[in-house]
mmCIF file of the N, C-alpha and C atoms, coordinates in Angstrom:
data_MODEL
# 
_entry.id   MODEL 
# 
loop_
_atom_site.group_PDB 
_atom_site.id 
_atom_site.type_symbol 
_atom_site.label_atom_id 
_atom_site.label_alt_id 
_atom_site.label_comp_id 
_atom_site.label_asym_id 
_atom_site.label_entity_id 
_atom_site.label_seq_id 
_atom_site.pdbx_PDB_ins_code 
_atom_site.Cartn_x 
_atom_site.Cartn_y 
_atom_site.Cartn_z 
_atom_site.occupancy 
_atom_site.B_iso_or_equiv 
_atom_site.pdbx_formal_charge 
_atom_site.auth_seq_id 
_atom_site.auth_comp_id 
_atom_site.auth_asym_id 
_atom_site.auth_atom_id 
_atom_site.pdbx_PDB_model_num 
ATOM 1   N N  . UNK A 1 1  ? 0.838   -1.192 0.000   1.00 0.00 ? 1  UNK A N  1 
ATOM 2   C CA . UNK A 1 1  ? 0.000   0.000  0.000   1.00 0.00 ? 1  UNK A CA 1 
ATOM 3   C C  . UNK A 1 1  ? 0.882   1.253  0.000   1.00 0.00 ? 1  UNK A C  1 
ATOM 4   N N  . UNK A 1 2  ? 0.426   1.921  -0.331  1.00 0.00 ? 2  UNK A N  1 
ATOM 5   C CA . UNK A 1 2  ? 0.896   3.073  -1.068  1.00 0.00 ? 2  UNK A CA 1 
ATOM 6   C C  . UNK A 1 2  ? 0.960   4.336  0.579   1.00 0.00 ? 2  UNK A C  1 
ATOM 7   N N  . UNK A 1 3  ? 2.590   4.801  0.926   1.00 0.00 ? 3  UNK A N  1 
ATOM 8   C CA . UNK A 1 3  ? 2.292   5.327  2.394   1.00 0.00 ? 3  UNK A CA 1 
ATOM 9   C C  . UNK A 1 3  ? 1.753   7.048  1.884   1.00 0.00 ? 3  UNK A C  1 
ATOM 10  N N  . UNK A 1 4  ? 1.371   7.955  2.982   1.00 0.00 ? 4  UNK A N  1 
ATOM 11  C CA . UNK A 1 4  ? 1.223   9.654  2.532   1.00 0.00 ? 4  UNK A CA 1 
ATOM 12  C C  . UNK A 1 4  ? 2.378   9.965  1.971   1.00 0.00 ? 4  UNK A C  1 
ATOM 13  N N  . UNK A 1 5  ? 3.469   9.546  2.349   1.00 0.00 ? 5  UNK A N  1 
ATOM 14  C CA . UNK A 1 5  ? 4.976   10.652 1.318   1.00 0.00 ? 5  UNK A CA 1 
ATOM 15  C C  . UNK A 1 5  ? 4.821   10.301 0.278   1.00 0.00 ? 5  UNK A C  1 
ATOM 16  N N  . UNK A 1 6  ? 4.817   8.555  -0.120  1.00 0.00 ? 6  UNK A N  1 
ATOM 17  C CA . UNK A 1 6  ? 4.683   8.126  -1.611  1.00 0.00 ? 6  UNK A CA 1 
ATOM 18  C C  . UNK A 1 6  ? 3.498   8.838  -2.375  1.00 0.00 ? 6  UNK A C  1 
ATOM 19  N N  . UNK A 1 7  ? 2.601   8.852  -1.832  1.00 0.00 ? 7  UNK A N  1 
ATOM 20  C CA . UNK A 1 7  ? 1.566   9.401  -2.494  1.00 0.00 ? 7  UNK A CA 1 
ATOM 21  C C  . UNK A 1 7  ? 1.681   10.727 -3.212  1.00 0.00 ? 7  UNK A C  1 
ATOM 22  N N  . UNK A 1 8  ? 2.471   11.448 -1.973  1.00 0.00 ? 8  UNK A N  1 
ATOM 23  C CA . UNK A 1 8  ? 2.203   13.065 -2.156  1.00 0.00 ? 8  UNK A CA 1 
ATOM 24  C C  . UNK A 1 8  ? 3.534   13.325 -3.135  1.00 0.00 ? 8  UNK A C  1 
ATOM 25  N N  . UNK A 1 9  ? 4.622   12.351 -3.060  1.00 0.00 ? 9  UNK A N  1 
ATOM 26  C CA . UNK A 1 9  ? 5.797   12.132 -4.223  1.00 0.00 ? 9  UNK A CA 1 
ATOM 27  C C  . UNK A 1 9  ? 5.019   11.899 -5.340  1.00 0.00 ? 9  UNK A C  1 
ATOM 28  N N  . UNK A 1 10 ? 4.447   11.169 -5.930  1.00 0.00 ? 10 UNK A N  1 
ATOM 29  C CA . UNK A 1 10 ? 3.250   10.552 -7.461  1.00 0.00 ? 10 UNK A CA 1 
ATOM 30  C C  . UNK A 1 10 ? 3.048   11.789 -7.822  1.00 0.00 ? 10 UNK A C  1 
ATOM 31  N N  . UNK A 1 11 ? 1.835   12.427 -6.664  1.00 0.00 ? 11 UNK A N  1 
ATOM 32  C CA . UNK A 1 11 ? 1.001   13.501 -7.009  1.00 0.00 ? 11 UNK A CA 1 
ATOM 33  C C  . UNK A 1 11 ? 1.647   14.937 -7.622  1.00 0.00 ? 11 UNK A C  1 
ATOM 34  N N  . UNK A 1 12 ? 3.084   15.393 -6.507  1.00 0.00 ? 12 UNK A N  1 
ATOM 35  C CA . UNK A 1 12 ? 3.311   16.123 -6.730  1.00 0.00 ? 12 UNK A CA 1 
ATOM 36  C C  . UNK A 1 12 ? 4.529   15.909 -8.473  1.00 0.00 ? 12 UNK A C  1 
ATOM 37  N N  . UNK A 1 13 ? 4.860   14.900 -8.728  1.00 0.00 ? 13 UNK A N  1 
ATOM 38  C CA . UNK A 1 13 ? 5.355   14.797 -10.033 1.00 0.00 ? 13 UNK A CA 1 
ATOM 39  C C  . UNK A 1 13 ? 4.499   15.069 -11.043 1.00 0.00 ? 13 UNK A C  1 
ATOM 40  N N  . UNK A 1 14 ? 2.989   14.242 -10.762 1.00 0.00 ? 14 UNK A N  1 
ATOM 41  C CA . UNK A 1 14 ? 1.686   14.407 -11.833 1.00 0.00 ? 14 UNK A CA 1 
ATOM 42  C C  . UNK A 1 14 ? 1.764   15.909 -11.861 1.00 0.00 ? 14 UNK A C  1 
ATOM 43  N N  . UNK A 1 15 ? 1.448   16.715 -10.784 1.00 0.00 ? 15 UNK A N  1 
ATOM 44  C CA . UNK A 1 15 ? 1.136   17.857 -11.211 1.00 0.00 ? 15 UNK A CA 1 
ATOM 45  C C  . UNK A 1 15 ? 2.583   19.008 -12.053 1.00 0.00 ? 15 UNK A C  1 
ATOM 46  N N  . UNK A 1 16 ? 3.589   18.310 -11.792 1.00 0.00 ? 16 UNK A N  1 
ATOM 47  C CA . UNK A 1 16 ? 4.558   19.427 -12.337 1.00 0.00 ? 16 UNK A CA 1 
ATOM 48  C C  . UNK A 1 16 ? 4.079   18.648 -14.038 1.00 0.00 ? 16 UNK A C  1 
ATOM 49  N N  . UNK A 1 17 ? 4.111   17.726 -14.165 1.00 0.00 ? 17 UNK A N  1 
ATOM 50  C CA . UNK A 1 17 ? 4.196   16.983 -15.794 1.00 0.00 ? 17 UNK A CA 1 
ATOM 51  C C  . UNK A 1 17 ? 2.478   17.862 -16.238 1.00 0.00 ? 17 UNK A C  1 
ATOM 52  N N  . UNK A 1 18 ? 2.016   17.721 -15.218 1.00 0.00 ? 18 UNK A N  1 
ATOM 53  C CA . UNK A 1 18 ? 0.350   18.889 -16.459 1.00 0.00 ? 18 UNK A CA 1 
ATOM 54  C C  . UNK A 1 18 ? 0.768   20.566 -16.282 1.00 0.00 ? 18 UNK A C  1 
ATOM 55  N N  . UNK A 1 19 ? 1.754   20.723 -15.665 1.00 0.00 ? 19 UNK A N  1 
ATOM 56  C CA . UNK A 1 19 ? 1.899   22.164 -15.424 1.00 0.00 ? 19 UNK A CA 1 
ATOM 57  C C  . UNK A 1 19 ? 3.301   22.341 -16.912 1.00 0.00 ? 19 UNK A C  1 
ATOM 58  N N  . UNK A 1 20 ? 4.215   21.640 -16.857 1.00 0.00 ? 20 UNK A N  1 
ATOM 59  C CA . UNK A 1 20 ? 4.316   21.766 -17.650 1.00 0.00 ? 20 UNK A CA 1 
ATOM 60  C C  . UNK A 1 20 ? 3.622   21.322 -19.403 1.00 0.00 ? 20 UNK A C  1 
ATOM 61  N N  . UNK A 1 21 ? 2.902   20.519 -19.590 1.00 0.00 ? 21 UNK A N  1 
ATOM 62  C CA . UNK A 1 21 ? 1.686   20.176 -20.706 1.00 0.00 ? 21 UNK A CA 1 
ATOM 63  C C  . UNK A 1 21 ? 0.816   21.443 -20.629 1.00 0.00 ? 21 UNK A C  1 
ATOM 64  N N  . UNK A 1 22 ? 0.567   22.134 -19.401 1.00 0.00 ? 22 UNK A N  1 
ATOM 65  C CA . UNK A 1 22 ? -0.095  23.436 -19.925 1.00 0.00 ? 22 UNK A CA 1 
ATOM 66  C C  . UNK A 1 22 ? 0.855   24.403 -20.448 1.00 0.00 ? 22 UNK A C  1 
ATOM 67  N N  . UNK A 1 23 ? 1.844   24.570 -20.197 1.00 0.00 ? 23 UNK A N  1 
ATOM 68  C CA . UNK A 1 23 ? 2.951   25.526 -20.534 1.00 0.00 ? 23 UNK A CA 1 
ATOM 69  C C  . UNK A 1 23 ? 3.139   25.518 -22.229 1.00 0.00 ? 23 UNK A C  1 
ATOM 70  N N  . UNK A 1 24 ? 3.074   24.108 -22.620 1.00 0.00 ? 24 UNK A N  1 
ATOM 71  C CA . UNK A 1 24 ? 3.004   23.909 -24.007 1.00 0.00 ? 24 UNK A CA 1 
ATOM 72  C C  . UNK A 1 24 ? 1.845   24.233 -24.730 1.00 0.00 ? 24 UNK A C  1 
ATOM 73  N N  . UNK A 1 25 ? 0.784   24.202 -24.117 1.00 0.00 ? 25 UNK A N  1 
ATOM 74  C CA . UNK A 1 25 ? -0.472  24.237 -24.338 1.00 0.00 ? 25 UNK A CA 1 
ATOM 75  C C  . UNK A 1 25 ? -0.459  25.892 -25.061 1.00 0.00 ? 25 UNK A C  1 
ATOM 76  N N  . UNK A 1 26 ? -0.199  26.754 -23.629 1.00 0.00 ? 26 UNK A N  1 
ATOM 77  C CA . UNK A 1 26 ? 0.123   28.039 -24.478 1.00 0.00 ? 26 UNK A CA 1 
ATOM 78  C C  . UNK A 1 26 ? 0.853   28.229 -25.085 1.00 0.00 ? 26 UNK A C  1 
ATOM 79  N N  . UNK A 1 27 ? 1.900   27.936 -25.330 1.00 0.00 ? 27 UNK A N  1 
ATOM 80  C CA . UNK A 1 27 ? 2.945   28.357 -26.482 1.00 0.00 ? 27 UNK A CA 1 
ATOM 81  C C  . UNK A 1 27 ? 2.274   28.090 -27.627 1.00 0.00 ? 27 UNK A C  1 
ATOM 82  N N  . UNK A 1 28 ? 1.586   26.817 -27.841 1.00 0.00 ? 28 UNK A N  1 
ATOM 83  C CA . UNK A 1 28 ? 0.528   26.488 -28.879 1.00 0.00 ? 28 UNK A CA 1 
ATOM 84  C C  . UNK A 1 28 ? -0.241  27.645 -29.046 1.00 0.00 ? 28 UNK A C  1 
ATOM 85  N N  . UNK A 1 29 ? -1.486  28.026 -28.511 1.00 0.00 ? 29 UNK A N  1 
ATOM 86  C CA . UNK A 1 29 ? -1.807  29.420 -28.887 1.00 0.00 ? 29 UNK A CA 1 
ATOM 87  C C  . UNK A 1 29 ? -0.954  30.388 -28.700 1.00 0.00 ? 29 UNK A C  1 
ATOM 88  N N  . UNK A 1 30 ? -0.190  30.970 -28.221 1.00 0.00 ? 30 UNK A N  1 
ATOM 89  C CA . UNK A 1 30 ? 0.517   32.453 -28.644 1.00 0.00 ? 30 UNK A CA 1 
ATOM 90  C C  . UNK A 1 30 ? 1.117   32.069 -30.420 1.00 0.00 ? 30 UNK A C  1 
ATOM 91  N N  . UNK A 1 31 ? 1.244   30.768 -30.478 1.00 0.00 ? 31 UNK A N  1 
ATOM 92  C CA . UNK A 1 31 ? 2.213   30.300 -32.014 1.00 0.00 ? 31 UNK A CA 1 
ATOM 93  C C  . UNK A 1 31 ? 0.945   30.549 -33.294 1.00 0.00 ? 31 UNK A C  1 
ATOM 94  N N  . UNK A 1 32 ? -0.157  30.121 -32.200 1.00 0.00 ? 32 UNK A N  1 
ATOM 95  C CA . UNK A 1 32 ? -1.779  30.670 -33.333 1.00 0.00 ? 32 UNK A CA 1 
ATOM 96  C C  . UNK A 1 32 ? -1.792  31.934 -33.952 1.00 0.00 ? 32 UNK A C  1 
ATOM 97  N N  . UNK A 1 33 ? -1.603  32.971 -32.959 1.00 0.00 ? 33 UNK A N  1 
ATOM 98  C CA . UNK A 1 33 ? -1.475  34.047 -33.137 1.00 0.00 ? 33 UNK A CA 1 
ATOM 99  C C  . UNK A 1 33 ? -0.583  34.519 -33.570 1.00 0.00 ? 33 UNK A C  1 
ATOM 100 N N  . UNK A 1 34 ? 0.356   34.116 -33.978 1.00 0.00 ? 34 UNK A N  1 
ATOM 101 C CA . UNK A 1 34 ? 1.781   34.594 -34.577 1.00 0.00 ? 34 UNK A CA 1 
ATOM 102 C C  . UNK A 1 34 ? 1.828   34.285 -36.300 1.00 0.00 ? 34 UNK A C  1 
ATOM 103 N N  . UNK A 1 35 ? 0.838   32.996 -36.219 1.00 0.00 ? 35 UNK A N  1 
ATOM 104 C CA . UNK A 1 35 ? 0.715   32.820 -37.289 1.00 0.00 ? 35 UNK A CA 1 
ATOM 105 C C  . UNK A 1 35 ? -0.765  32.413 -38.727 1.00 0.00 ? 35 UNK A C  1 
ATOM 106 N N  . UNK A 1 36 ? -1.352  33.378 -37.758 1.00 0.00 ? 36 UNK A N  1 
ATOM 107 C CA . UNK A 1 36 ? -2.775  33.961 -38.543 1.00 0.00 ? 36 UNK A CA 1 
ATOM 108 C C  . UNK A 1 36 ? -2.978  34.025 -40.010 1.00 0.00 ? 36 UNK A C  1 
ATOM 109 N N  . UNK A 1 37 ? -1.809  34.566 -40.850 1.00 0.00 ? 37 UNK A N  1 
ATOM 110 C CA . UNK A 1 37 ? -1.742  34.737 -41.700 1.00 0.00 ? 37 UNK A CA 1 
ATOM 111 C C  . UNK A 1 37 ? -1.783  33.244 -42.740 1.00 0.00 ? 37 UNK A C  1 
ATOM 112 N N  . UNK A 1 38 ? -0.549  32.493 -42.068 1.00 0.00 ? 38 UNK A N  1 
ATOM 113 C CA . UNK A 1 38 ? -0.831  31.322 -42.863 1.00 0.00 ? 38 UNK A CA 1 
ATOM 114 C C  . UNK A 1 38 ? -2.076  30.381 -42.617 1.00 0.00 ? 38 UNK A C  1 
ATOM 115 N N  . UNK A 1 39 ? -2.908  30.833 -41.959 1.00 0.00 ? 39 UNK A N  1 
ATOM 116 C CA . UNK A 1 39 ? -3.672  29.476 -41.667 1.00 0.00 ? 39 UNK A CA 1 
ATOM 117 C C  . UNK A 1 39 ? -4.868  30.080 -42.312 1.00 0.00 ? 39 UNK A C  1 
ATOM 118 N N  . UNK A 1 40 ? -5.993  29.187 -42.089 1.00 0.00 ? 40 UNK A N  1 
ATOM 119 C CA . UNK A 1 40 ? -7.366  29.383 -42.689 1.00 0.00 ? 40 UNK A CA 1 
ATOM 120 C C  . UNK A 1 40 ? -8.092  29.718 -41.327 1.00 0.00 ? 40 UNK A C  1 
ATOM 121 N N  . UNK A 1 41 ? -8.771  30.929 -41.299 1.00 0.00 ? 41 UNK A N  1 
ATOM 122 C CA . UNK A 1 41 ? -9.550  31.598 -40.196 1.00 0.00 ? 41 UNK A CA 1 
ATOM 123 C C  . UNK A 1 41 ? -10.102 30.419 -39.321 1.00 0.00 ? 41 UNK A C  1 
ATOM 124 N N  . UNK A 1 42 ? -11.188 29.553 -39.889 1.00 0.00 ? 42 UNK A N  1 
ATOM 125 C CA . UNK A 1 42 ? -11.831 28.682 -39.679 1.00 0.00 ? 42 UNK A CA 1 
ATOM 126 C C  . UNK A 1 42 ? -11.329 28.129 -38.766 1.00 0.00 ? 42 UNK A C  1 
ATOM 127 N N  . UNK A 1 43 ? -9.847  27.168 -39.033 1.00 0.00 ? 43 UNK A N  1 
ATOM 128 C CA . UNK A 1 43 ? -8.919  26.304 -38.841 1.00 0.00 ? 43 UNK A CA 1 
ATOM 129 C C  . UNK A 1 43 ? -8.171  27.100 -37.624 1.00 0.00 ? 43 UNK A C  1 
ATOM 130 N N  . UNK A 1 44 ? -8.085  27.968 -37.612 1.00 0.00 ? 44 UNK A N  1 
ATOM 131 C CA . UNK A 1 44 ? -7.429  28.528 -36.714 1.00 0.00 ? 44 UNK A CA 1 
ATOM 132 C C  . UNK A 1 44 ? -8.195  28.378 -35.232 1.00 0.00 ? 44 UNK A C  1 
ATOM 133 N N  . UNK A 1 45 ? -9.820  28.935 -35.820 1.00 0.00 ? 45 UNK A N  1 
ATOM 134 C CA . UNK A 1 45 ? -10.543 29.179 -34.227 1.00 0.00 ? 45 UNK A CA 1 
ATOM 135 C C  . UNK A 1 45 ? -10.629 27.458 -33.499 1.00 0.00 ? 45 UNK A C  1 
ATOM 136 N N  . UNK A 1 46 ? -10.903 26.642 -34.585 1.00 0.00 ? 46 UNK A N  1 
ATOM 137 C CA . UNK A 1 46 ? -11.189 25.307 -34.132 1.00 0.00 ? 46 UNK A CA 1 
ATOM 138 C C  . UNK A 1 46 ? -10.142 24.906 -33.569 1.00 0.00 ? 46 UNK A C  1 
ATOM 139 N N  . UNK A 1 47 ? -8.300  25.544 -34.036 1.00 0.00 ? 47 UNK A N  1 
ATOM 140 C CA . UNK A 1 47 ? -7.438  24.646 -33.109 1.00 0.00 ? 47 UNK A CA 1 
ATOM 141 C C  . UNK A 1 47 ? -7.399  25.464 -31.917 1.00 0.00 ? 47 UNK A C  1 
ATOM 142 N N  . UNK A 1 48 ? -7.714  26.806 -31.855 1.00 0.00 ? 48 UNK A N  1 
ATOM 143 C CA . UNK A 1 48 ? -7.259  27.470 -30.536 1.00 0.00 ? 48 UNK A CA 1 
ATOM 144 C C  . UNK A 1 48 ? -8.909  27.067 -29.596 1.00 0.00 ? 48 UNK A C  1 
ATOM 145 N N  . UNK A 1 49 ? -9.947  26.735 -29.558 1.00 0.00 ? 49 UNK A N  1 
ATOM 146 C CA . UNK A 1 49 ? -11.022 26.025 -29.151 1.00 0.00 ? 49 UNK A CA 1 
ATOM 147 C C  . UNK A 1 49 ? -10.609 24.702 -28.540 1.00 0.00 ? 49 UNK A C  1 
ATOM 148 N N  . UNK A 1 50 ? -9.936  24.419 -29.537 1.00 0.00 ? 50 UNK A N  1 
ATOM 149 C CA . UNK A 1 50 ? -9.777  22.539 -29.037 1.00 0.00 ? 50 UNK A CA 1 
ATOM 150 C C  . UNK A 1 50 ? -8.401  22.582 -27.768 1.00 0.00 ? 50 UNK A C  1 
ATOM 151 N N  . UNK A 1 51 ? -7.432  23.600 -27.964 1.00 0.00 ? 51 UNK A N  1 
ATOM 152 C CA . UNK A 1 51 ? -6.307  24.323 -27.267 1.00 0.00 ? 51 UNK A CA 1 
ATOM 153 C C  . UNK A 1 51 ? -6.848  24.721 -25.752 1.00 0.00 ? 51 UNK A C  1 
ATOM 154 N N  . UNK A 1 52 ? -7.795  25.604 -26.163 1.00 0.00 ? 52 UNK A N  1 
ATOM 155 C CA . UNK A 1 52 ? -8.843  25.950 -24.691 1.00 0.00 ? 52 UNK A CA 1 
ATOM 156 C C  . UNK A 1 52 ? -9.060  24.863 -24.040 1.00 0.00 ? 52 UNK A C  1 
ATOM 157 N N  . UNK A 1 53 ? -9.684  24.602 -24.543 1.00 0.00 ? 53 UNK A N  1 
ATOM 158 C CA . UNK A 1 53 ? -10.678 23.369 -23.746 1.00 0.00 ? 53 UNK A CA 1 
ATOM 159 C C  . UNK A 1 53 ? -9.552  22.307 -23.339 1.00 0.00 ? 53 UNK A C  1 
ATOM 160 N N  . UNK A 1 54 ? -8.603  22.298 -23.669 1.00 0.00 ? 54 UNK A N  1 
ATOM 161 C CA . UNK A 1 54 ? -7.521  21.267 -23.383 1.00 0.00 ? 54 UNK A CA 1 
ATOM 162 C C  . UNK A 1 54 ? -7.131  22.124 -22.239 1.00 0.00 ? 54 UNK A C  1 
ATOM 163 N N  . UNK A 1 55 ? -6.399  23.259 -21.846 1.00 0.00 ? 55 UNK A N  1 
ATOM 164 C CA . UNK A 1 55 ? -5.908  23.992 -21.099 1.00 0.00 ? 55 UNK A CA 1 
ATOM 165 C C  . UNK A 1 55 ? -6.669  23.992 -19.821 1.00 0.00 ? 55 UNK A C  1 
ATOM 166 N N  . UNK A 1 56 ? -8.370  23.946 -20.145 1.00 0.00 ? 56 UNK A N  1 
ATOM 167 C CA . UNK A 1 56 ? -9.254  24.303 -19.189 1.00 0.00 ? 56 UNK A CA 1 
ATOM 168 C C  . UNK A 1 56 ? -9.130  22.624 -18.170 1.00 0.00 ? 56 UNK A C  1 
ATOM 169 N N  . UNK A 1 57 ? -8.826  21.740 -18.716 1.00 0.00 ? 57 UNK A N  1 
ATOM 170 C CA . UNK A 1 57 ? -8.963  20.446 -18.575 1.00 0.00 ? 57 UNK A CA 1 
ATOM 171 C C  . UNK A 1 57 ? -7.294  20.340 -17.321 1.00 0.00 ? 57 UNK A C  1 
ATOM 172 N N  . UNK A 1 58 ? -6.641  20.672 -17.803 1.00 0.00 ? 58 UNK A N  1 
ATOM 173 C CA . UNK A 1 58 ? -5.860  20.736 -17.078 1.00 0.00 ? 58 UNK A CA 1 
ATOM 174 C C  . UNK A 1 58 ? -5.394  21.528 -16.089 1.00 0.00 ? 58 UNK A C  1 
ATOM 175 N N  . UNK A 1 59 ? -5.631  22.861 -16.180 1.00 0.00 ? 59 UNK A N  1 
ATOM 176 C CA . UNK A 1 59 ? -5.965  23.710 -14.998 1.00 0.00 ? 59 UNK A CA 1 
ATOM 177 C C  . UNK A 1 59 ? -6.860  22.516 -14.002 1.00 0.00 ? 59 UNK A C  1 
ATOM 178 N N  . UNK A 1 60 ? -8.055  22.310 -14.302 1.00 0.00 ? 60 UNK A N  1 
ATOM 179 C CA . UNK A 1 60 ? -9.050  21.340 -13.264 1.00 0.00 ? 60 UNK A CA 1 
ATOM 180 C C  . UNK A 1 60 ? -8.292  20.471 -12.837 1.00 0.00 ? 60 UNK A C  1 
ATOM 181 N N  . UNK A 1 61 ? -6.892  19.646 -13.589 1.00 0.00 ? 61 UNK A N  1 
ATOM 182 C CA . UNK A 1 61 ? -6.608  18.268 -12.933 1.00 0.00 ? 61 UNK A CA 1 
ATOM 183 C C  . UNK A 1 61 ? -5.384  18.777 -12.176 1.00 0.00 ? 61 UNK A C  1 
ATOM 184 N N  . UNK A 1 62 ? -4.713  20.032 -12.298 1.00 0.00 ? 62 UNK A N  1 
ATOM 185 C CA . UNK A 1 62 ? -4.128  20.723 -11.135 1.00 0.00 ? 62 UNK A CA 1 
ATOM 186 C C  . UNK A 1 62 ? -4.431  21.080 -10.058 1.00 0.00 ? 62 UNK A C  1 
ATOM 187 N N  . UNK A 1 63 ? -6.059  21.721 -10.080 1.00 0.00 ? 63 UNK A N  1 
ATOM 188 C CA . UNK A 1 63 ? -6.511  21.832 -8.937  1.00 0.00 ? 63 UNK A CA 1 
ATOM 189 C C  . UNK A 1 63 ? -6.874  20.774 -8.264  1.00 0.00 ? 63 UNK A C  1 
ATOM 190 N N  . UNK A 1 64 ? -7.620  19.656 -8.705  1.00 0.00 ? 64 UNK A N  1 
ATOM 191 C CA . UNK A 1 64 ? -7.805  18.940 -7.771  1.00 0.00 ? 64 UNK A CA 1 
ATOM 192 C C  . UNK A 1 64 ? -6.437  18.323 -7.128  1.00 0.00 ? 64 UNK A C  1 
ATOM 193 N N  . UNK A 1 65 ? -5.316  17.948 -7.650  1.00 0.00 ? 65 UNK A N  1 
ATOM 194 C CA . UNK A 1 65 ? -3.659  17.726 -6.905  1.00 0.00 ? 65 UNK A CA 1 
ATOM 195 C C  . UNK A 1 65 ? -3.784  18.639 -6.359  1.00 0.00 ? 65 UNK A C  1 
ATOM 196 N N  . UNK A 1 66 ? -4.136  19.830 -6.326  1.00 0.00 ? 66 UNK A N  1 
ATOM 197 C CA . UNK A 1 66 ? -3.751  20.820 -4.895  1.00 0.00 ? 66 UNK A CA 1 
ATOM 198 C C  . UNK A 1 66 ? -4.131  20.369 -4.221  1.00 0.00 ? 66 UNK A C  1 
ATOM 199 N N  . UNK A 1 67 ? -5.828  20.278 -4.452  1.00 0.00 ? 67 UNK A N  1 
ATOM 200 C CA . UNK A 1 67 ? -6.433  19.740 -3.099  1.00 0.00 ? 67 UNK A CA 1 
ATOM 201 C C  . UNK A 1 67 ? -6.097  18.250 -2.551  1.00 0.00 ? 67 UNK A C  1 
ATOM 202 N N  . UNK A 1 68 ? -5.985  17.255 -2.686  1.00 0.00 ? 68 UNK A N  1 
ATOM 203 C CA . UNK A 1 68 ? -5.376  16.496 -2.709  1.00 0.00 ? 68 UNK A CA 1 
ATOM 204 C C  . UNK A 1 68 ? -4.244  16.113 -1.678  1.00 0.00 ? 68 UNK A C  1 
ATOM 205 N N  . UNK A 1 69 ? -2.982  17.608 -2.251  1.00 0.00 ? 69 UNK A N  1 
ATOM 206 C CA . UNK A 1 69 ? -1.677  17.739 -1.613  1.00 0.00 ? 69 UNK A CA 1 
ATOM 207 C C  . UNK A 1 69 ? -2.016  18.380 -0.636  1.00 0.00 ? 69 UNK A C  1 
ATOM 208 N N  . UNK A 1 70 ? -2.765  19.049 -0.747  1.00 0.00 ? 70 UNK A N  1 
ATOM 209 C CA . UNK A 1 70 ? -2.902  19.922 0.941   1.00 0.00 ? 70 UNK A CA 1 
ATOM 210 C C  . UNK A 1 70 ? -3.389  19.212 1.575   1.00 0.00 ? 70 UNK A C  1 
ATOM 211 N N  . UNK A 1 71 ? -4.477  18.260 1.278   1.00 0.00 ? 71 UNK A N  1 
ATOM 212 C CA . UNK A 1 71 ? -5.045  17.527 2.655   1.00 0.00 ? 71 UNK A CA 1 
ATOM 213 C C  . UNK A 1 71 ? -3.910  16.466 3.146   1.00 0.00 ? 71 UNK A C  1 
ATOM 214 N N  . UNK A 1 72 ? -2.986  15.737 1.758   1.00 0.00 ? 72 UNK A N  1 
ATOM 215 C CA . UNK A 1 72 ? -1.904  14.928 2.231   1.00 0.00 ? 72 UNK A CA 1 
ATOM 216 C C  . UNK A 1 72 ? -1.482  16.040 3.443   1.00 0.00 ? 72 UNK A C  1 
ATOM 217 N N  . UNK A 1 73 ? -0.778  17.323 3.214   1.00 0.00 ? 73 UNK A N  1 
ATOM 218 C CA . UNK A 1 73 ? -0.003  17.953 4.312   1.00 0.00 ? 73 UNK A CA 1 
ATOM 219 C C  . UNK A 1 73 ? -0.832  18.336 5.991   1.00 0.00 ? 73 UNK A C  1 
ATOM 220 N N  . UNK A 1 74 ? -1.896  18.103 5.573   1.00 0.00 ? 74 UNK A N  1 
ATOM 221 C CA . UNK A 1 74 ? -2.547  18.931 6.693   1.00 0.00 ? 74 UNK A CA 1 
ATOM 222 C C  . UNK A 1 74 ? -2.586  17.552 8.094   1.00 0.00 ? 74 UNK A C  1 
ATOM 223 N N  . UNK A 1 75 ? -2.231  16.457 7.535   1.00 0.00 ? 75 UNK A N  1 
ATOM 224 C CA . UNK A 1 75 ? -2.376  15.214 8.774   1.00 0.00 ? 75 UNK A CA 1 
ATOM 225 C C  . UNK A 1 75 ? -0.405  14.774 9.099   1.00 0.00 ? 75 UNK A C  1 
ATOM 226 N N  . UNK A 1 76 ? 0.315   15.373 8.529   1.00 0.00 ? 76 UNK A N  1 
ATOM 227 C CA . UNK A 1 76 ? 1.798   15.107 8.306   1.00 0.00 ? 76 UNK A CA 1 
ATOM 228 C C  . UNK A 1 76 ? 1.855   13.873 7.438   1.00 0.00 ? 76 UNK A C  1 
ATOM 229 N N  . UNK A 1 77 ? 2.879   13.372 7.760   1.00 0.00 ? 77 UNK A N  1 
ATOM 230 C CA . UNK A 1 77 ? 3.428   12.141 7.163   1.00 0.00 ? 77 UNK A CA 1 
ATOM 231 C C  . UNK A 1 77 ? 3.540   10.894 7.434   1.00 0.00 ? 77 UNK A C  1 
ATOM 232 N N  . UNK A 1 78 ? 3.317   11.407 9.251   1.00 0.00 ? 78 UNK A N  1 
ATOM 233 C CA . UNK A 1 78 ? 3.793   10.410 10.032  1.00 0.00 ? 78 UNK A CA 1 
ATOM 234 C C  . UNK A 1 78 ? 2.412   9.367  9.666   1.00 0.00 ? 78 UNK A C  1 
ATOM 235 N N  . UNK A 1 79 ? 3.109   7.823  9.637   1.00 0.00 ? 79 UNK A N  1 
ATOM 236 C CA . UNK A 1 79 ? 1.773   6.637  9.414   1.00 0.00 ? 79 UNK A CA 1 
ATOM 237 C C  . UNK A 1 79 ? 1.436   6.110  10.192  1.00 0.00 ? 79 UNK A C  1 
# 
């Protein structure tokens, strides 16, 4: 079984690996916007939409690891 440090070790790796996947996430749109010109209007809103909604998805699975990590911290470590 899995003890509170191990856990809060998993969790807190999960959340740096979606923090950085959001980091990419935006560079993806600011790169939308940089490059307006070549793309087709259309094509553009649908990838920065599908970009959103990806971003929004992961913001949520950060927050809940906060919550998560804080309640791991709020009882210590000790088992």
């Amino acid at each position: 079984m899995e003890t509170k440090r191990e856990r809060y070790e998993r969790l807190d790796v999960e959340r740096s690996r979606l923090a950085e996947e959001l980091r990419i996430e935006q560079l993806k749109s600011f790169d939308f916007d940089n490059t307006s010109s070549e793309k087709d209007l259309s094509e553009m809103e649908s990838l920065m939409s599908e970009s959103m909604t990806r971003r929004e998805q992961i913001v949520s699975e950060i927050n809940k690891i906060d919550v998560e990590l804080t309640m791991l911290c709020v009882g210590g470590f000790e088992e």
